[in-house]
DRENNU-663210 format. One record per residue (C-alpha): residue number from 1; residue in one letter; x, y, z. Coordinates in steps of 0.5 Angstrom, whole numbers, plus 500, padded with zeros to 3 digits. Each point is the difference from the previous one (the first is absolute). Layout:
BEGIN
{NUM,'a',{X,Y,Z}}
...
END
This chain:
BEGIN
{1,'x',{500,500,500}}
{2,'x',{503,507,498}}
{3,'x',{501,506,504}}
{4,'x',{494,503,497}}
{5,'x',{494,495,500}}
{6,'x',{504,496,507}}
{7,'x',{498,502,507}}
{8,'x',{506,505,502}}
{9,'x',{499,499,508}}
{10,'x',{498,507,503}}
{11,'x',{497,502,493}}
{12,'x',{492,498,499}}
{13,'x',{501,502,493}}
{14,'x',{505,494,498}}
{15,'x',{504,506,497}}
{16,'x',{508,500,502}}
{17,'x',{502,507,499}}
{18,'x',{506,501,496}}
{19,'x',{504,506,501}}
{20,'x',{499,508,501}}
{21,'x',{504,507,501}}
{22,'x',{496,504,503}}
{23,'x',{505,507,500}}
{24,'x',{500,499,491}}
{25,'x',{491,498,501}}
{26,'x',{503,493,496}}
{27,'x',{495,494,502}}
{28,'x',{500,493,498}}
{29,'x',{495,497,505}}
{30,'x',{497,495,495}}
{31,'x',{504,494,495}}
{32,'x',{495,499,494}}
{33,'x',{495,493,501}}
{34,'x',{502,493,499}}
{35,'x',{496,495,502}}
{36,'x',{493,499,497}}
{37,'x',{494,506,502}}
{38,'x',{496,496,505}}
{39,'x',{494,498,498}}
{40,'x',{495,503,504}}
{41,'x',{503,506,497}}
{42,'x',{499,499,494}}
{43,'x',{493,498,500}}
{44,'x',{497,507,504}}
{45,'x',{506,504,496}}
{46,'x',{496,497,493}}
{47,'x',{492,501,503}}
{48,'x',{503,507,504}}
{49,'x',{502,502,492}}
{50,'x',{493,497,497}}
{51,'x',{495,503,505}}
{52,'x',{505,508,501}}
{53,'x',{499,499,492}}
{54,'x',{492,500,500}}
{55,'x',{500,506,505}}
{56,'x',{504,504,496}}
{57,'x',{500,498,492}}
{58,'x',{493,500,499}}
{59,'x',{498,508,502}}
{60,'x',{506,501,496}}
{61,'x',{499,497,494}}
{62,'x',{492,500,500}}
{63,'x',{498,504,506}}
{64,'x',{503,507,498}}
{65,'x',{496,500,494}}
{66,'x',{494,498,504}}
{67,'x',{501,506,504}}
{68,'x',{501,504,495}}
{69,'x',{495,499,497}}
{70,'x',{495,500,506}}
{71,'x',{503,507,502}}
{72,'x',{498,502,492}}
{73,'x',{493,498,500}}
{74,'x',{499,505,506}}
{75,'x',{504,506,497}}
{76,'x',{506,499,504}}
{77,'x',{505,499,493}}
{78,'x',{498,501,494}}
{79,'x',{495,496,496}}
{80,'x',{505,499,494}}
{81,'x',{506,495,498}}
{82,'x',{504,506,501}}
{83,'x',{498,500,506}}
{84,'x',{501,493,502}}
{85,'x',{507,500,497}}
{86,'x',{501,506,505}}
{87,'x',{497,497,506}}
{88,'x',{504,494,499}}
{89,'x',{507,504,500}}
{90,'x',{499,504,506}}
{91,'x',{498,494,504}}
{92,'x',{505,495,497}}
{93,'x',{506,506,500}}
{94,'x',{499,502,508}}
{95,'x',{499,493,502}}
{96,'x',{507,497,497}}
{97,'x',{503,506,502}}
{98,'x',{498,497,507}}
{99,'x',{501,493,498}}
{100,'x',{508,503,499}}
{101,'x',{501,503,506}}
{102,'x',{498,495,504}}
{103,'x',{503,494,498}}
{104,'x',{507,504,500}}
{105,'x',{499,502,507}}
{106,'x',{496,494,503}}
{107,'x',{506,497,498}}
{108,'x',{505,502,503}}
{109,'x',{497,501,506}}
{110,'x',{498,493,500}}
{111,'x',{507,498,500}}
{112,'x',{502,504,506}}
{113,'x',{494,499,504}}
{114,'x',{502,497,507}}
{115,'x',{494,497,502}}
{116,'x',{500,493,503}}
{117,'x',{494,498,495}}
{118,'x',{505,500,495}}
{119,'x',{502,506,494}}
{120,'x',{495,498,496}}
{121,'x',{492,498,504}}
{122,'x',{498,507,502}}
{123,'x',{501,503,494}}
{124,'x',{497,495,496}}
{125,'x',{494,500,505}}
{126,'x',{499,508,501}}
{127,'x',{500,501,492}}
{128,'x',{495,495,498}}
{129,'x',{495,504,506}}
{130,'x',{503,507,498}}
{131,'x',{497,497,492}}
{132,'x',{493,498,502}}
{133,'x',{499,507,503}}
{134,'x',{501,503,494}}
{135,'x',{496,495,496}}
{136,'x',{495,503,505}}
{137,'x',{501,507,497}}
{138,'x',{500,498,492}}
{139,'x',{493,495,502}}
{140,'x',{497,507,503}}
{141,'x',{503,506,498}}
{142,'x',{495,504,496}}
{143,'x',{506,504,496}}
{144,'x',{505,499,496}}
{145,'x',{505,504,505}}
{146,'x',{498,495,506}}
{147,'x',{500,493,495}}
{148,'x',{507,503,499}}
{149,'x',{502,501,506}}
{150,'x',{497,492,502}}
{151,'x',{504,498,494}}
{152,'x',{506,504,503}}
{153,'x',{500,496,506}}
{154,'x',{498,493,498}}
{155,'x',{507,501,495}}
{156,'x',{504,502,507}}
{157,'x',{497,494,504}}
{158,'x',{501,495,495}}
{159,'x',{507,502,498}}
{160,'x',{501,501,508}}
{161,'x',{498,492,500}}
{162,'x',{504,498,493}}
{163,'x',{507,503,501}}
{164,'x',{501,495,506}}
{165,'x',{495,494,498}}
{166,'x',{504,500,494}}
{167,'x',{507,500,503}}
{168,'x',{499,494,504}}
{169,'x',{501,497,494}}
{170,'x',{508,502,501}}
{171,'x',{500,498,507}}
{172,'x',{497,493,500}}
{173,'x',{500,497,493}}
{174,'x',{507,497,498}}
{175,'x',{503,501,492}}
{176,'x',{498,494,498}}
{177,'x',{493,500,502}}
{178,'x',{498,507,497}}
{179,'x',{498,500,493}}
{180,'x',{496,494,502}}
{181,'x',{497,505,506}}
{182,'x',{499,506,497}}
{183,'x',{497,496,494}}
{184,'x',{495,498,505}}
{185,'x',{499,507,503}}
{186,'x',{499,504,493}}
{187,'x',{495,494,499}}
{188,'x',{496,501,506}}
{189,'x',{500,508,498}}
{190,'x',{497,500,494}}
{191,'x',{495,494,503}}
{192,'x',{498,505,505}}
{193,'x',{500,505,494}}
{194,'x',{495,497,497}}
{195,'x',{496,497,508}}
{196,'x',{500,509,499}}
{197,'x',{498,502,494}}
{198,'x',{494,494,501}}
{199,'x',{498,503,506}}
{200,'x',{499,507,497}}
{201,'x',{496,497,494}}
{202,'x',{496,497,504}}
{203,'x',{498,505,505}}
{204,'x',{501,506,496}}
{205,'x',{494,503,503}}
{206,'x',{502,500,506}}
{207,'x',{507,503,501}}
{208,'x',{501,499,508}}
{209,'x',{500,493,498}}
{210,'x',{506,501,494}}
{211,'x',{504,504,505}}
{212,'x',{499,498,506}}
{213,'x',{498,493,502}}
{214,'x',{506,496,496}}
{215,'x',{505,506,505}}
{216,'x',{496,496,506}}
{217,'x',{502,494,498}}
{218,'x',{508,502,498}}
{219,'x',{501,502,507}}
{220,'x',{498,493,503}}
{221,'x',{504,497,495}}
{222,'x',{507,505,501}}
{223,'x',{499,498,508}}
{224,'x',{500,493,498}}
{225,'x',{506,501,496}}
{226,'x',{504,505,506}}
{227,'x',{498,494,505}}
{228,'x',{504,494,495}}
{229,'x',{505,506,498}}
{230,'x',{507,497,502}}
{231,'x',{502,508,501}}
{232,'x',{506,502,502}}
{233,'x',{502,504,506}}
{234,'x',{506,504,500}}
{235,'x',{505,499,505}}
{236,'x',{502,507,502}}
{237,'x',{496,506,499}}
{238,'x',{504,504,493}}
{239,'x',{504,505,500}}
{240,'x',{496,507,499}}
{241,'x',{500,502,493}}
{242,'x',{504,507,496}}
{243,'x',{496,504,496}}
{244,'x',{504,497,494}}
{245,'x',{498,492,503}}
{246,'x',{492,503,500}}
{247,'x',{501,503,492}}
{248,'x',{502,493,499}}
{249,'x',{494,498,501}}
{250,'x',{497,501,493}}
{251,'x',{507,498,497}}
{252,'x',{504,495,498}}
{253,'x',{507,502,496}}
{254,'x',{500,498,493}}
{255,'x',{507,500,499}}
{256,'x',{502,496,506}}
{257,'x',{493,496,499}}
{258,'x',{500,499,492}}
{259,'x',{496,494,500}}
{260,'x',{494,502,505}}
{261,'x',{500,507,496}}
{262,'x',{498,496,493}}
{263,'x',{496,495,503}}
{264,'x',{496,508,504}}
{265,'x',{499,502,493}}
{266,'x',{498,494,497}}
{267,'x',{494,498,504}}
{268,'x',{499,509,500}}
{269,'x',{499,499,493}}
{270,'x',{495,493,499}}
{271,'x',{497,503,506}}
{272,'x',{498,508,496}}
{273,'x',{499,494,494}}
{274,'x',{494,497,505}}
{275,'x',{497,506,503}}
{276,'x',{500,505,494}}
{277,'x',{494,494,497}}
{278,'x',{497,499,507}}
{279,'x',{500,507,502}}
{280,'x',{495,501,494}}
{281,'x',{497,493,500}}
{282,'x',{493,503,501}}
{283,'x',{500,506,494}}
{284,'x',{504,495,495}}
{285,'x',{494,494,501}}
{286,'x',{495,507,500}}
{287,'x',{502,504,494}}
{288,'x',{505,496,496}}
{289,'x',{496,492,501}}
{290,'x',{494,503,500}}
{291,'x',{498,496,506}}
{292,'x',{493,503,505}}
{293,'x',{502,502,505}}
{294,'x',{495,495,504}}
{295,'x',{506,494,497}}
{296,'x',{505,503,502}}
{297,'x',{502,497,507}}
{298,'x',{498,493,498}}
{299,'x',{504,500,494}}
{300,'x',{507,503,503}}
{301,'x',{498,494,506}}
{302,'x',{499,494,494}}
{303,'x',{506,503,496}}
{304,'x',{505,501,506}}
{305,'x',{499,492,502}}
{306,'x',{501,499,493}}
{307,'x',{506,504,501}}
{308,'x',{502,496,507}}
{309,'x',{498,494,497}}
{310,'x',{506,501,495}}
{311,'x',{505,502,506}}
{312,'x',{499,495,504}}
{313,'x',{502,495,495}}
{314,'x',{506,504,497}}
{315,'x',{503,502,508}}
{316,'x',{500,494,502}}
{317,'x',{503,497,495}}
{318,'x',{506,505,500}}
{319,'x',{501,501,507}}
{320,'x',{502,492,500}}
{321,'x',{503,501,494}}
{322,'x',{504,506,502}}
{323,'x',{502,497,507}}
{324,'x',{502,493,496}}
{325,'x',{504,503,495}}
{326,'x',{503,505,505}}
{327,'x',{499,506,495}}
{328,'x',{496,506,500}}
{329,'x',{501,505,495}}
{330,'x',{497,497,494}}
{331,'x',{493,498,503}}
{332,'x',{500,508,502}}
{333,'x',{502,503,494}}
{334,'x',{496,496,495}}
{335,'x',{494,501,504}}
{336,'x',{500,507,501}}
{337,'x',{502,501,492}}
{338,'x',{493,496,498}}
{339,'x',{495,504,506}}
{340,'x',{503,506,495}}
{341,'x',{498,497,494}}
{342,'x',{494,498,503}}
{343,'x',{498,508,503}}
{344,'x',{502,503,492}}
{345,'x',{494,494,498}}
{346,'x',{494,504,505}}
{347,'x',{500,505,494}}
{348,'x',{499,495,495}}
{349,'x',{494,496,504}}
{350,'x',{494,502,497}}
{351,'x',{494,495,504}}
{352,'x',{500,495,506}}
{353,'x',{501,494,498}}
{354,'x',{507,502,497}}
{355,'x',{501,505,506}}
{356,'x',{499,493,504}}
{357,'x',{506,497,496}}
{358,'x',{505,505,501}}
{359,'x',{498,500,508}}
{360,'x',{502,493,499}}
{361,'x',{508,502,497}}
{362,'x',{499,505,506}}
{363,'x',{500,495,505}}
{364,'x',{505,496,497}}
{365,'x',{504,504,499}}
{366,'x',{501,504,507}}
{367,'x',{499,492,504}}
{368,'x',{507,500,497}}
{369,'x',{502,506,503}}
{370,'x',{497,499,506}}
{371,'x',{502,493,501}}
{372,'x',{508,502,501}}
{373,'x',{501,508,499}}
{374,'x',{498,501,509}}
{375,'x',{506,494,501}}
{376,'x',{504,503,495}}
{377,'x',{499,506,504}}
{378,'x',{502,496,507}}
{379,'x',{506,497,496}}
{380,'x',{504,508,499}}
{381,'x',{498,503,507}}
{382,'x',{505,503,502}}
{383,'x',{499,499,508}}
{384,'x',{496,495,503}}
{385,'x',{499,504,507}}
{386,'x',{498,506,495}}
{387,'x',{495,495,496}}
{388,'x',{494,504,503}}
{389,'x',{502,507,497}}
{390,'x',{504,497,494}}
{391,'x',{493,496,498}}
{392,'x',{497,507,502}}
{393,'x',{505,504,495}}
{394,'x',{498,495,495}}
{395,'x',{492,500,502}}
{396,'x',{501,507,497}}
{397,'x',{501,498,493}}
{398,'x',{493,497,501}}
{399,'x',{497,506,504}}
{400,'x',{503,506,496}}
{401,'x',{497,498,493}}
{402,'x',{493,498,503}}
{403,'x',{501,508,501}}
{404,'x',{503,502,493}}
{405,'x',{495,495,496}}
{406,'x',{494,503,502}}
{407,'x',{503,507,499}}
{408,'x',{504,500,494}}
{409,'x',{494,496,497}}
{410,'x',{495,504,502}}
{411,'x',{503,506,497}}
{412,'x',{503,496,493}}
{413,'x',{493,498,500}}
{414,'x',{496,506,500}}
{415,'x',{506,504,496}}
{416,'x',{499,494,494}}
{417,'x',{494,496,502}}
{418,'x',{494,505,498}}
{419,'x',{494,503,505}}
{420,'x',{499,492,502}}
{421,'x',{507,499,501}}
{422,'x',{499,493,495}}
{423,'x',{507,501,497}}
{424,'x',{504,496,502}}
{425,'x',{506,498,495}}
{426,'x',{505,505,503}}
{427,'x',{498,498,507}}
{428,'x',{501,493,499}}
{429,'x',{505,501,495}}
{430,'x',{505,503,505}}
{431,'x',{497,495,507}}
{432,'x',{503,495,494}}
{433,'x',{507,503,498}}
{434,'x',{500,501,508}}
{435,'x',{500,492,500}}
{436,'x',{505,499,495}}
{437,'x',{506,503,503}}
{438,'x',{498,497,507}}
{439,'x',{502,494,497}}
{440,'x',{506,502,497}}
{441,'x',{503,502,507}}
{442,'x',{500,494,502}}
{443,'x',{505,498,496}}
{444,'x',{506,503,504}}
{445,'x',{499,497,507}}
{446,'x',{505,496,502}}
{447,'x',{499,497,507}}
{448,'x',{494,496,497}}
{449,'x',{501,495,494}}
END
């Protein structure tokens, strides 16, 4: 049994910390895994990602735009495509702009925290409660202005859970179980994406239902998942940090750190890809497939199963494919290339049953990425006791563009798209090249295969 996984006496976590200099604030509490993730651990980790997912991705998928089209129908936005864009940007755009904080913070914070519960539970917990509180503004809220405040504060609890869920991954999982676990956990996120948008179509007359229920439900689940969490509990209290220290927070240099900075732009890249469609999902289906409104939450429920449907087949298969052969990069970059080729055809759908096909190619492609980009990730980290924030600074990458797409997007789109905003060839064309050359930074990398 190794350091890392055995019973250090005096250490309840099982952890051996490995050196520290307090005068130069250099630390190295924690050596990376090396025994198998416990079982009990992986499972809750997976039904934790599924049920979190439900909460949070159907409002944001399906449920803003129920929103928005619930505050037009009373005159609080205006009743138009245009209209609707706007809406969307707005929302979208303060939204992730909290997501980013958040998770960058939240981060950081949680590798430093002290508490005899571990780094990671408290903040899992409390982000997951501070998020169904602001569902409870979006479900209620009568304006525009109080919808974005609720998604404001949604985004922060979310990303306050996130940053610390996700660098579990860093502290109990083991190189050689990554691919394989991410695999799964990209699995059961987009799982939980269609349990959302289901959810949101089938109770789209009551929003409460949308927004808040499936949050109550990830709070019992992330209290379930903190219980069987083999957090790590720091030995000693770390030294305060410098100003330089707190800056860091959101940096990771590229000169010293070349490869995790590729890998930050790679996944910015296929993320801004991905928002800059989801951002405008509701107007494209209205204005460009000519879909009645009444369809729309059932139609973009049926096509992400499609969608998921496809990822889960090709996550799986290149998450064990990855961990077998022992490489990354190649499963990363092709999938990226073909989500670009597939955005540049959303200009070219002109009815549902072909936009069912693309979202078929979609899925494919991006359960490719999603079954080895995040141990691709873990690989190139610079510090495994600074997981925590460097999985943060790398959750930026998938924050910032969910702020940049919606406001890029909305004013390409009302600058070349017409008094609808039904254009969408530049747009998309863009969100397409945007993909490209995320795949092309990929090859680079040299710490991974």
């Amino acid at each position: 049994m190794s350091s890392v996984s055995g019973s250090a006496a005096g250490n309840p976590s099982g952890m051996t910390a490995a050196s520290r200099t307090i005068g130069s604030h250099e630390h190295h509490w924690f050596s990376e895994p090396t025994e198998p993730a416990k079982k009990s651990f992986v499972f809750w980790l997976i039904v934790a990602q599924f049920i979190f997912f439900v909460a949070l991705l159907g409002p944001a998928i399906v449920g803003i735009g129920l929103k928005i089209l619930d505050l037009q129908h009373t005159g609080a936005v205006e009743n138009t495509g245009a209209g609707l864009n706007s809406a969307q940007a707005i929302l979208g755009g303060v939204g992730a702009l909290f997501a980013t904080l958040a998770n960058v913070i939240f981060g950081r914070v949680s590798d430093r925290t002290t508490s005899r519960w571990g780094r990671r539970r408290i903040w899992i917990v409390l982000g997951t409660i501070i998020m169904t509180i602001g569902f409870v503004f979006m479900a209620t809220g009568t304006s525009l202005l109080i919808a974005t405040v609720g998604w404001a504060i949604a985004q922060l609890g979310a990303n306050m859970t996130l940053a610390p869920f996700v660098a579990t991954l860093a502290d109990q999982v083991p190189k050689f179980q990554r691919g394989k676990i991410t695999a799964a956990l990209g699995i059961a996120q987009n799982a939980g994406i269609v349990g959302g948008v289901y959810v949101a179509g089938w109770f789209s007359a009551n929003l409460f239902i949308v927004f808040v229920i499936p949050s109550i439900l990830a709070i019992g689940a992330m209290i379930v998942f903190a219980f069987v969490l083999p957090d790590k509990v720091l030995p000693v209290k770390p030294p305060r940090m410098t100003f330089g220290e707190i800056l860091q927070t959101i940096w990771v240099s590229p000169v010293k750190e070349p490869d995790f900075a590729l890998a930050w732009w790679s996944r910015f890249l296929i993320t801004f890809a991905s928002f800059g469609f989801t951002a405008f999902r509701f107007g494209y289906l209205i204005n460009h497939l000519k879909v009645p409104e009444k369809e729309i939450g059932l139609l973009i429920a049926n096509t992400t199963l499609v969608y998921t449907g496809a990822l889960v087949v090709t996550a799986w298969l290149a998450g064990m494919l990855s961990d077998r052969i022992g490489k990354r990069k190649v499963f990363v970059w092709v999938a990226t290339a073909l989500f670009a080729v597939g955005t540049f055809a959303l200009i070219f759908v002109q009815d549902i049953p072909s936009y069912y096909v693309l979202e078929l190619f979609l899925g494919a492609a991006y359960g490719i990425y999603v079954g080895v980009d995040l141990a691709l990730v873990i690989d190139v980290l610079p510090n495994p006791d600074d997981s925590g924030k460097d999985l943060g600074v790398l959750n930026i990458a998938n924050a910032l563009p969910q702020t940049l797409a919606p406001m890029i997007g909305g004013f390409v789109l009302l600058a070349t798209g017409g008094a609808n905003g039904s254009n969408y060839t530049v747009w998309f064309t863009l969100c397409a090249v945007a993909g490209l050359i995320g795949a092309v930074v990929i090859f680079p990398i040299k710490k991974v295969r």
